[in-house]
C-alpha positions as a Markdown table, in Angstrom:
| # | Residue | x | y | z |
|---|---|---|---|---|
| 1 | Unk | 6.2 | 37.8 | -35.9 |
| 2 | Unk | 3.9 | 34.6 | -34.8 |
| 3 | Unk | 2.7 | 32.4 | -36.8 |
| 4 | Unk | 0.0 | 31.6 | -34.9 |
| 5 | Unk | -1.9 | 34.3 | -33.1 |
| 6 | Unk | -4.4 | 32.2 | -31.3 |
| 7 | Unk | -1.4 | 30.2 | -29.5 |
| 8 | Unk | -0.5 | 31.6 | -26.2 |
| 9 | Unk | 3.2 | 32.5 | -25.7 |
| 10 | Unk | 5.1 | 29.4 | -25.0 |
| 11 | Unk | 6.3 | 29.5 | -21.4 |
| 12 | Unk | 10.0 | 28.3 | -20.7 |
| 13 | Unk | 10.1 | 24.4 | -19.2 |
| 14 | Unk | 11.3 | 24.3 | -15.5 |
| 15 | Unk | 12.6 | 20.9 | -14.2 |
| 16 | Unk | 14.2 | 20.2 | -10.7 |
| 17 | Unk | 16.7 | 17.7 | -10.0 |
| 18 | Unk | 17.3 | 15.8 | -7.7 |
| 19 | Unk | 19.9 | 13.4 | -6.6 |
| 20 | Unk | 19.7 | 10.6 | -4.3 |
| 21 | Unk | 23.2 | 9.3 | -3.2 |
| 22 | Unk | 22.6 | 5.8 | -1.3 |
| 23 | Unk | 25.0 | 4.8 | 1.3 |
| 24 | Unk | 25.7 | 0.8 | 2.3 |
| 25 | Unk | 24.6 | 1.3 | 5.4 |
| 26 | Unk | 20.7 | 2.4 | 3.4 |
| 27 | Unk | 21.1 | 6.0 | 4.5 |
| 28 | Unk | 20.5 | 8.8 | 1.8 |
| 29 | Unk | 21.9 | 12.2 | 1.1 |
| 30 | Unk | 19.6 | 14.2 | -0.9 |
| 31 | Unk | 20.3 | 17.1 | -3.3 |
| 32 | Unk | 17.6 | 19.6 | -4.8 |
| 33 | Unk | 19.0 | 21.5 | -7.4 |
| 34 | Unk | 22.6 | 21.5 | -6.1 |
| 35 | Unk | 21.7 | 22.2 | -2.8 |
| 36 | Unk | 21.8 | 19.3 | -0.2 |
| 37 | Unk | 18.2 | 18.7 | 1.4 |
| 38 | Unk | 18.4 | 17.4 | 5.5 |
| 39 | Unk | 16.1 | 15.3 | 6.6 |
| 40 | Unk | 13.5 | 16.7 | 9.2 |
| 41 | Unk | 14.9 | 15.0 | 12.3 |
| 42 | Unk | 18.4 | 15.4 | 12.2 |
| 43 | Unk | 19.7 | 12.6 | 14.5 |
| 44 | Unk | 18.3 | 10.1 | 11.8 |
| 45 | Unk | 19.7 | 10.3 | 8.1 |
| 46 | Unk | 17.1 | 9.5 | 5.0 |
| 47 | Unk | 16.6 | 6.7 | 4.0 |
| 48 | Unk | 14.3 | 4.9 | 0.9 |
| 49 | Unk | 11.1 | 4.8 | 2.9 |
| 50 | Unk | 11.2 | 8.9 | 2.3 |
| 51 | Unk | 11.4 | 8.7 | -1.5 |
| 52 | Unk | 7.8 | 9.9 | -1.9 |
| 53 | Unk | 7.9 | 12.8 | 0.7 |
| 54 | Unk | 11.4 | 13.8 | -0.9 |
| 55 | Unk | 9.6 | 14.1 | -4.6 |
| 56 | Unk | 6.6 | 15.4 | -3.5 |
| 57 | Unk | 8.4 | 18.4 | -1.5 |
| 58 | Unk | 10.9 | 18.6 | -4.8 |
| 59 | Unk | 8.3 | 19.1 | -7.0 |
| 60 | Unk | 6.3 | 21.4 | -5.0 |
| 61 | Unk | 3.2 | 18.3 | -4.8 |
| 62 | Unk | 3.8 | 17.8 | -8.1 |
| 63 | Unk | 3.1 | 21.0 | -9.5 |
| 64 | Unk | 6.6 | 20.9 | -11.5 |
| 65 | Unk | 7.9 | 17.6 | -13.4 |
| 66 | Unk | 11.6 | 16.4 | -11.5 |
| 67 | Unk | 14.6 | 14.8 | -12.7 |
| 68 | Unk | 15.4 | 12.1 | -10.0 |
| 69 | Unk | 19.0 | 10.2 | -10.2 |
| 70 | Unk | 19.8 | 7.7 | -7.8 |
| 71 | Unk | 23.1 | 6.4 | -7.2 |
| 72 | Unk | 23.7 | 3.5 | -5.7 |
| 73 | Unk | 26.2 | 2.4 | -3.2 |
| 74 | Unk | 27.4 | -0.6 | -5.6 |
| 75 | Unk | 28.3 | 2.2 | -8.1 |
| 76 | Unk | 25.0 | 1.6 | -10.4 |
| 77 | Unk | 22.7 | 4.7 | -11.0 |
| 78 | Unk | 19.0 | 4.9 | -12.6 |
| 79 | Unk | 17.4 | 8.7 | -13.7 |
| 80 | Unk | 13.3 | 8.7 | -13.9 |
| 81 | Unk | 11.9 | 11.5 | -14.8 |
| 82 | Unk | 8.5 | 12.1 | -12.7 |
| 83 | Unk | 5.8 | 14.4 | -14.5 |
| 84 | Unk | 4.1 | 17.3 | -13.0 |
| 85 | Unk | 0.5 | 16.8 | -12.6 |
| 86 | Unk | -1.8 | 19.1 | -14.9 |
| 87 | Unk | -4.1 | 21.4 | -12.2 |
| 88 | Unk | -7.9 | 21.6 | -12.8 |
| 89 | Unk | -9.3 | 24.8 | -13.5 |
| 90 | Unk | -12.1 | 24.2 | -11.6 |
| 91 | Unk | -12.4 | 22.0 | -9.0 |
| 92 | Unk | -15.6 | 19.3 | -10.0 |
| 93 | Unk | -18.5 | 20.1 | -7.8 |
| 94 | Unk | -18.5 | 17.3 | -4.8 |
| 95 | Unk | -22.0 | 15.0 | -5.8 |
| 96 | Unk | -24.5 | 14.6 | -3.2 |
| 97 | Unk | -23.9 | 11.5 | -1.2 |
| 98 | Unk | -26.3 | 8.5 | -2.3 |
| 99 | Unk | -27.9 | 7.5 | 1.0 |
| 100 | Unk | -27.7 | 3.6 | 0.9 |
| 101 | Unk | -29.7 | 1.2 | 2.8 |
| 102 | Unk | -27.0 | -1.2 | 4.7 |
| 103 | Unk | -26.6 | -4.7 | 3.6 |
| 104 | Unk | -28.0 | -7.0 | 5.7 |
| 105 | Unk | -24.9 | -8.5 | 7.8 |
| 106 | Unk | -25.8 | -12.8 | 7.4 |
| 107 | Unk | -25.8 | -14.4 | 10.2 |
| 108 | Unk | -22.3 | -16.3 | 10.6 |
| 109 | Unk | -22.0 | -20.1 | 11.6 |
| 110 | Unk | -18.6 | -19.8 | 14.3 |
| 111 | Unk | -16.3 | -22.8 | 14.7 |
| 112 | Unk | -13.6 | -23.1 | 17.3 |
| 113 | Unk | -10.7 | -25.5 | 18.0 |
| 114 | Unk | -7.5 | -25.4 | 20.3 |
| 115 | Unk | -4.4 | -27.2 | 19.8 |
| 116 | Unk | -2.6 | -25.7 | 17.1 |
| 117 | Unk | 0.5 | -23.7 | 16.6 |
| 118 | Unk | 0.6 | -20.3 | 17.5 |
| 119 | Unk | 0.1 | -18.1 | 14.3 |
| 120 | Unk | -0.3 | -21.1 | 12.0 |
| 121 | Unk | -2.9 | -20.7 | 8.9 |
| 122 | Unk | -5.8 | -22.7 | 9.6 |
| 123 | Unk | -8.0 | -24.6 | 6.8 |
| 124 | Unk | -11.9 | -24.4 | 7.8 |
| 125 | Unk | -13.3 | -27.3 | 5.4 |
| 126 | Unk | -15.9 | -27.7 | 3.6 |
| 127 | Unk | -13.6 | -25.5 | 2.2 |
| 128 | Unk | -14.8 | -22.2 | 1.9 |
| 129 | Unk | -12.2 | -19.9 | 3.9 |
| 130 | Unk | -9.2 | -19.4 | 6.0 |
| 131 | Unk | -8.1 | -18.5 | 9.4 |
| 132 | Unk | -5.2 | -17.9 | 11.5 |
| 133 | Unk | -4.5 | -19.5 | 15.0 |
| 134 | Unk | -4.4 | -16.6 | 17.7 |
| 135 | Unk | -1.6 | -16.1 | 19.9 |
| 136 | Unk | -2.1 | -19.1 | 22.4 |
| 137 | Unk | -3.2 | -21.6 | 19.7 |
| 138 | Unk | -7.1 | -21.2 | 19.2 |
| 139 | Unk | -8.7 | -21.1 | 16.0 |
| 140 | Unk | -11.8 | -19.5 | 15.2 |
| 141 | Unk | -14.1 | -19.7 | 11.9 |
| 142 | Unk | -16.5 | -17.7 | 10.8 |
| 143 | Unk | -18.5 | -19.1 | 8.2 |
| 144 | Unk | -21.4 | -18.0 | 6.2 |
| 145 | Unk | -24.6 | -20.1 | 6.2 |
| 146 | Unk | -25.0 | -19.8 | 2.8 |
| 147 | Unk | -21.7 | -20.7 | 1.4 |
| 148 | Unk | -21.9 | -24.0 | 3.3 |
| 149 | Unk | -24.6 | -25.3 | 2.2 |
| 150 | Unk | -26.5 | -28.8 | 3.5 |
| 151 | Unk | -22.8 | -29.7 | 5.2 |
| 152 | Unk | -23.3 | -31.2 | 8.9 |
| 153 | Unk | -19.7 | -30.7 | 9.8 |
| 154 | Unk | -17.0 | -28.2 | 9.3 |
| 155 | Unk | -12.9 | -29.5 | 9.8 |
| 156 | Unk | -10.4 | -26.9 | 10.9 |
| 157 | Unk | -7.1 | -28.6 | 9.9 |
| 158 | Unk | -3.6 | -26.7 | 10.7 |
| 159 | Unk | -1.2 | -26.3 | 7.7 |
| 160 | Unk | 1.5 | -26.5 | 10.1 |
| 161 | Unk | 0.9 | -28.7 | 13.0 |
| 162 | Unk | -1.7 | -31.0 | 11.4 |
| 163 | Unk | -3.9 | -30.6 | 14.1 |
| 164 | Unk | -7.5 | -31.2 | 12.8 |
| 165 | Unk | -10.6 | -30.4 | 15.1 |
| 166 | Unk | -14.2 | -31.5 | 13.9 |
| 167 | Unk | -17.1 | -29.4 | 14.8 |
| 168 | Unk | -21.0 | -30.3 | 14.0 |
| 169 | Unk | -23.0 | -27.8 | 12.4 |
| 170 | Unk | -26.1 | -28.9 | 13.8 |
């Protein structure tokens, strides 16, 4: 006899396991309840970047909570235990989309320079952002009028080559 009429009747707890055997070279095997799981392409073994399609396939997208072991080639091991997520019973209504009015785009102030390494960050001062020198050593700033203020000049300086080019403003 219940106790508790109004309580449904409890439903028996199903867990998947899953075992993750890492190799020194970074390739995985994978078991999924005793049973080993191939990867997709067979001429390339798993490795650790597939963690998260491995789980979500184990646990059918999360529908069921799994039991993940890993064992390491150095001979440690972890376990983590990853929750199933609880389904909605009904799926929220999408909202009608808020029709916005774009921001107006501000019209940007562009400073150039050549002579710096390829790749290197570049300092745009009066300092109010950062750039990156392109491929064959240019520079190029884009810089909001507002955020510089009254300045007359703006200095790109690069952090590796110490090349510094000075540009009026106006």
């Amino acid at each position: 006899m219940r106790r508790h009429a109004n309580l449904p009747e409890p439903v028996p707890v199903s867990m998947r396991t899953v075992i993750l055997d890492i190799h020194a070279d970074g390739s995985m095997t994978v078991m999924i309840d005793g049973t080993v799981y191939p990867p997709d392409d067979d001429q390339r073994p798993w490795s650790r970047a597939a963690f998260p399609q491995i789980i979500d396939h184990a646990s059918q997208e999360r529908a069921v909570p799994v039991r993940v072991e890993v064992h390491e080639a150095d001979g440690t091991s972890f376990t983590e235990l990853v929750a199933a997520q609880p389904r909605r019973a009904d799926p929220a209504p999408e909202p009608a989309p808020k029709t916005r009015r774009p921001k107006a785009v501000p019209a940007l102030i562009e400073v150039t320079g050549e002579g710096f390494v390829a790749g290197e960050d570049i300092a745009c001062t009066v300092l109010v952002s950062d750039t990156d020198a392109a491929g064959d050593g240019t520079a190029r700033g884009l810089l909001d009028p507002r955020r510089v203020g009254d300045a007359g000049e703006v200095l790109l300086v690069g952090r590796v080559s110490g090349t510094v080019v000075a540009r009026r403003l106006r």
